[in-house]
C-alpha positions in Angstrom: 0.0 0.0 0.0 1.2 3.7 -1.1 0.4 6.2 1.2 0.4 9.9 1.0 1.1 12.0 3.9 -0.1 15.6 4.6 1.4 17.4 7.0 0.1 20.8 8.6 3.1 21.8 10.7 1.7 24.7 12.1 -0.8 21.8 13.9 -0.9 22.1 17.6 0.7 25.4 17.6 3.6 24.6 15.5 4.3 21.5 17.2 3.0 19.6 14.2 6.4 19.8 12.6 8.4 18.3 15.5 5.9 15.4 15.8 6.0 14.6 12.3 10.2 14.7 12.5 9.6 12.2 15.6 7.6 10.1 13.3 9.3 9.6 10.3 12.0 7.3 11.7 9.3 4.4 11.3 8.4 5.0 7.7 11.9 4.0 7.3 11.8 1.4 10.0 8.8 -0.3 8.1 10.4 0.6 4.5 7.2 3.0 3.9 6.6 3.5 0.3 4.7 7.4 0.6 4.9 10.7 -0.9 4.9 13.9 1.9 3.2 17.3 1.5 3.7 20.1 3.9 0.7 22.4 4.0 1.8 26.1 3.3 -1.3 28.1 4.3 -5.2 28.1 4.9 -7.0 25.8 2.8 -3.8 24.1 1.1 -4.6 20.9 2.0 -7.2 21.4 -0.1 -5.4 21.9 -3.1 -3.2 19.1 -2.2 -5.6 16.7 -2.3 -7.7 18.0 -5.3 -4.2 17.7 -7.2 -3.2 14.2 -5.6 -6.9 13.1 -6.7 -7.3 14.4 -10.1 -6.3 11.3 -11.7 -9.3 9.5 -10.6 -7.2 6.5 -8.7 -7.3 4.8 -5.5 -5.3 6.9 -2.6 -4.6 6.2 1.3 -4.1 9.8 2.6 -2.8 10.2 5.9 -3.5 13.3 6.8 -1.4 15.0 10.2 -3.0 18.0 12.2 -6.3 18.9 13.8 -9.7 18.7 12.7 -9.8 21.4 10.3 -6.9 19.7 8.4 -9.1 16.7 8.1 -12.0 18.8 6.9 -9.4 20.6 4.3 -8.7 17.0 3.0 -11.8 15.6 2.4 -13.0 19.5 0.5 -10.0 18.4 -1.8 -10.8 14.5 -3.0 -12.6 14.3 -6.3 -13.9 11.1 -5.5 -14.2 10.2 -1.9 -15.3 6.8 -2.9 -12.0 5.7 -4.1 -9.7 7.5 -1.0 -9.3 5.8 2.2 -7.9 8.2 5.5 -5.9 7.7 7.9 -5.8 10.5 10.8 -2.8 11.8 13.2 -4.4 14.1 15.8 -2.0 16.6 16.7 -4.5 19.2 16.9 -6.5 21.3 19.8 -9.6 19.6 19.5 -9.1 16.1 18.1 -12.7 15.4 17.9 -12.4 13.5 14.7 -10.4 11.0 16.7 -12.6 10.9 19.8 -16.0 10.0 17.4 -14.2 7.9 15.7 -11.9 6.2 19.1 -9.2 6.6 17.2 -5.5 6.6 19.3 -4.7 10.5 20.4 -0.9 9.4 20.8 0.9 10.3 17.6 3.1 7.1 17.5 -0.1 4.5 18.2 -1.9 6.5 15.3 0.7 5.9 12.9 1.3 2.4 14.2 -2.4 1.5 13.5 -2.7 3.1 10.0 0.9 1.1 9.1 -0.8 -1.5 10.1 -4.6 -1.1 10.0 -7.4 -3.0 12.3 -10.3 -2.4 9.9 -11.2 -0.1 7.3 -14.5 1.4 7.8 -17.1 3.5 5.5 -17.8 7.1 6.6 -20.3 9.7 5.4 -19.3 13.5 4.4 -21.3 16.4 4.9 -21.5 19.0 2.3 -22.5 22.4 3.8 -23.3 25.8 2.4 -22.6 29.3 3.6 -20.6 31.5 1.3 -19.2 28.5 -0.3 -19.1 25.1 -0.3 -17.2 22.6 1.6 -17.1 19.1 3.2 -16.9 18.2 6.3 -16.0 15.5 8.2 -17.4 16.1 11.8 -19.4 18.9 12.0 -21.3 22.4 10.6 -22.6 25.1 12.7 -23.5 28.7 13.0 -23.6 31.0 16.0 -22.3 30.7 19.4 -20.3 27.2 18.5 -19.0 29.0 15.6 -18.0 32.1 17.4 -16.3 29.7 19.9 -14.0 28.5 17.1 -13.3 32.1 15.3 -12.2 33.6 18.4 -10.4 30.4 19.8 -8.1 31.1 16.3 -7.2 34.4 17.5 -6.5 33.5 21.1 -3.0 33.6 22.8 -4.3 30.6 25.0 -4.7 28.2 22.1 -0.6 28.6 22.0 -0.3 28.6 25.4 -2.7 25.4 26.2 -1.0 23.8 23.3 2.2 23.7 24.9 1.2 22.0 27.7 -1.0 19.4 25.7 -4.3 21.1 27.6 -5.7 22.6 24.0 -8.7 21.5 24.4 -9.4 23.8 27.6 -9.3 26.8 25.5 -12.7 25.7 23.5 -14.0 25.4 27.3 -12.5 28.8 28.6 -13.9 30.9 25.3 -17.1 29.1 25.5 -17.7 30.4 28.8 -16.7 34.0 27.9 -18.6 33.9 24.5 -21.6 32.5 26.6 -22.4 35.9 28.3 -20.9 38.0 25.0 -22.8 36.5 22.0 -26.3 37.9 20.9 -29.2 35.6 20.5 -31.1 35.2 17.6 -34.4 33.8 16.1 -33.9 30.6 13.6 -36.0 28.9 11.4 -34.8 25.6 10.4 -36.0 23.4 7.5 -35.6 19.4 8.2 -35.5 17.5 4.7 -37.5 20.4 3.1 -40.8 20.0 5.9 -42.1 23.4 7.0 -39.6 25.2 9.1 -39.4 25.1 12.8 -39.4 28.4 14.7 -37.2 28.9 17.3 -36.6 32.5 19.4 -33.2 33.1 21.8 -31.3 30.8 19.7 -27.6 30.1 20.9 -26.7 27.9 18.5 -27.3 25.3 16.0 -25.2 22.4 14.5 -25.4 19.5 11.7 -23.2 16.5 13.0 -21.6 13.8 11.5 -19.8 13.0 14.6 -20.9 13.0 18.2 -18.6 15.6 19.7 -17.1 19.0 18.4 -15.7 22.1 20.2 -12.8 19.9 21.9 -15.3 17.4 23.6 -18.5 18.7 23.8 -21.0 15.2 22.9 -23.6 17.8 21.9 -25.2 15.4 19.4 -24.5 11.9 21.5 -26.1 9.6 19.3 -24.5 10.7 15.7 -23.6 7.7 14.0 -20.8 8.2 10.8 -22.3 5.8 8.6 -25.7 5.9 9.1 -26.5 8.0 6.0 -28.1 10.9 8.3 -26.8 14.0 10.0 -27.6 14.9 13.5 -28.8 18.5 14.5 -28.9 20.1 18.0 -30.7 23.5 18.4 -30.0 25.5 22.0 -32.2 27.9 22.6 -35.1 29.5 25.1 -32.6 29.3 28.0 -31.3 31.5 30.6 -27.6 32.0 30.2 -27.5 31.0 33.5 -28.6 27.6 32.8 -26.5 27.1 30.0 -23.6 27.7 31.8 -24.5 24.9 34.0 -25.4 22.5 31.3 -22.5 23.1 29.7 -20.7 20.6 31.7 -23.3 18.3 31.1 -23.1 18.1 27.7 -19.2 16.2 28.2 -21.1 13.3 28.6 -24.5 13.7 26.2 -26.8 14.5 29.5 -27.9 17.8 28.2 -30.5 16.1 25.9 -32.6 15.5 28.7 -33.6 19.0 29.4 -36.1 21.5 27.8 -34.3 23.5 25.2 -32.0 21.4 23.7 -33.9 20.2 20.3 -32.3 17.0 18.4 -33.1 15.7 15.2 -32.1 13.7 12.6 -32.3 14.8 8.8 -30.5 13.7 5.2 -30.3 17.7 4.8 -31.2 20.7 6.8 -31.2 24.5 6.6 -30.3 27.4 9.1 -31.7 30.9 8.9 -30.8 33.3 11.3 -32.5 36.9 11.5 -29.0 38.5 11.6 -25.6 37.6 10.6 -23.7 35.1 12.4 -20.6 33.3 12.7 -20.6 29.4 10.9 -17.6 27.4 11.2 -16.9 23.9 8.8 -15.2 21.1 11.5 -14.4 24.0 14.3 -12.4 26.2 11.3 -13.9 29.8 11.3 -15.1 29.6 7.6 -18.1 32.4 7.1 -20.4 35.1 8.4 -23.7 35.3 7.3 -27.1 34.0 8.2 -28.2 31.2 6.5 -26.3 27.7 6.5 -26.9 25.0 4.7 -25.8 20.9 5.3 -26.7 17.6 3.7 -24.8 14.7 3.7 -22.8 13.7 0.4 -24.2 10.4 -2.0 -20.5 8.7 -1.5 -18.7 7.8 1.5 -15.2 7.6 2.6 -13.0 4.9 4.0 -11.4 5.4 7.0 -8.2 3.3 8.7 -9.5 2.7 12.5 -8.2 0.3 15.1 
């Protein structure tokens, strides 16, 4: 098997680049037959993989950063059907790995894709907001969104990073944003069914995966192959009591109370009545106020344990 690494070295804070040099002694060791791209800027993984993929063959990426690198990846493929991924998490939020129980140690994650358990099918979204993309664990627009555009400009994310506690700086923005973000009023079309109203809306998300935001299980029963997405509306709360569900919704409990709305849909859309952050797999990607999701016709394979 010929793999194909992509590497985003700025992962983790710029840490992705000594990881990657700690890992290529067993490429060797193994006699690894791979070509290795080093990503440049924002959204060049994309290009990577649209130019690796052009010629309409089979291809094991491997890709090596954070979440947004895997979502940059799967943009890219022309034909997800005929790429299989492999994922090194050296990102701050790794959620693609915790879905997915992938290892979070570097070294066992290269170890299980040189040498893979199973190979797995898993659907892609495709969302809509200024653009289009794929993504691999989740869509959303508004407070979750504004989470992940201001975590990008935060010192902490450098900071946390360097101590491997990244994903605490999802937790410590939430909380900030929590209090700072407006609310707005949503309507939200299901499969095309007459929209659902909704007033005092923090948030709203299409899932692929069960967890975004460095841990949060908003959407706890998200399957990756089940052909559907998963959608979580917050609203109608007191901040006050979001900030004590928050902690909650580590472990999927927060379904249980009144405003939290989940459902399960081929294809939704989000309108806001004011513009509004949306992010694509915890990536700031978009402001505006409508966001569209579906989930793509062809799958991907993925290398898991």
């Amino acid at each position: 098997m010929k793999y194909t690494f992509i590497i985003n070295p700025k992962s983790q804070s710029g840490k992705g680049s000594m990881i990657w040099d700690l890992l290529k002694p067993e490429l060797k060791k193994y006699q690894i037959d791979c070509d290795i791209f080093y990503t440049e800027y924002a959204g060049h993984a994309t290009k990577i993989a649209a130019d690796l993929t052009a010629d309409g063959g089979e291809h094991t990426i491997v890709v090596l950063g954070g979440d947004g690198s895997v979502g940059e990846v799967v943009s890219g493929i022309k034909d997800c059907s005929k790429a299989t991924l492999g994922f090194i998490p050296t990102g701050s939020g790794n959620d693609f790995s915790r879905g997915l129980k992938l290892p979070v140690k570097p070294e066992e994650a290269l170890k299980k894709i040189l040498k893979p358990g199973q190979i797995v099918p898993m659907d892609v979204g495709i969302a809509k907001a200024g653009g289009t993309y794929r993504f691999a664990v989740s869509t959303g627009i508004g407070f979750d969104a504004s989470v992940c555009h201001y975590v990008e400009k935060s010192w902490m994310k450098t900071f946390l990073n360097r101590i491997h506690l990244g994903s605490l700086v999802y937790l410590g923005t939430a909380l900030k944003r929590l209090f700072l973000n407006p609310l707005y009023e949503m309507d939200v079309w299901l499969d095309g069914n007459e929209p659902l109203h909704f007033q005092k809306v923090y948030f709203a998300a299409a899932m692929n995966q069960p967890y975004e935001g460095g841990g949060f299980r908003f959407c706890p029963d998200a399957k990756t192959d089940d052909g559907l997405l998963d959608v979580i509306v917050v609203s109608d709360l007191p901040r006050l009591k979001v900030l004590c569900l928050l902690p909650t919704a580590f472990v999927g409990k927060h379904v249980h109370f009144k405003g939290i709305h989940i459902y399960k849909c081929k294809k939704v859309r989000f309108e806001v009545n004011e513009k509004a952050a949306v992010h694509m797999d915890g990536q700031p990607s978009a402001v505006g106020s409508t966001l569209e999701a579906e989930i793509a016709k062809t799958q991907i394979k993925v290398i898991v344990p």
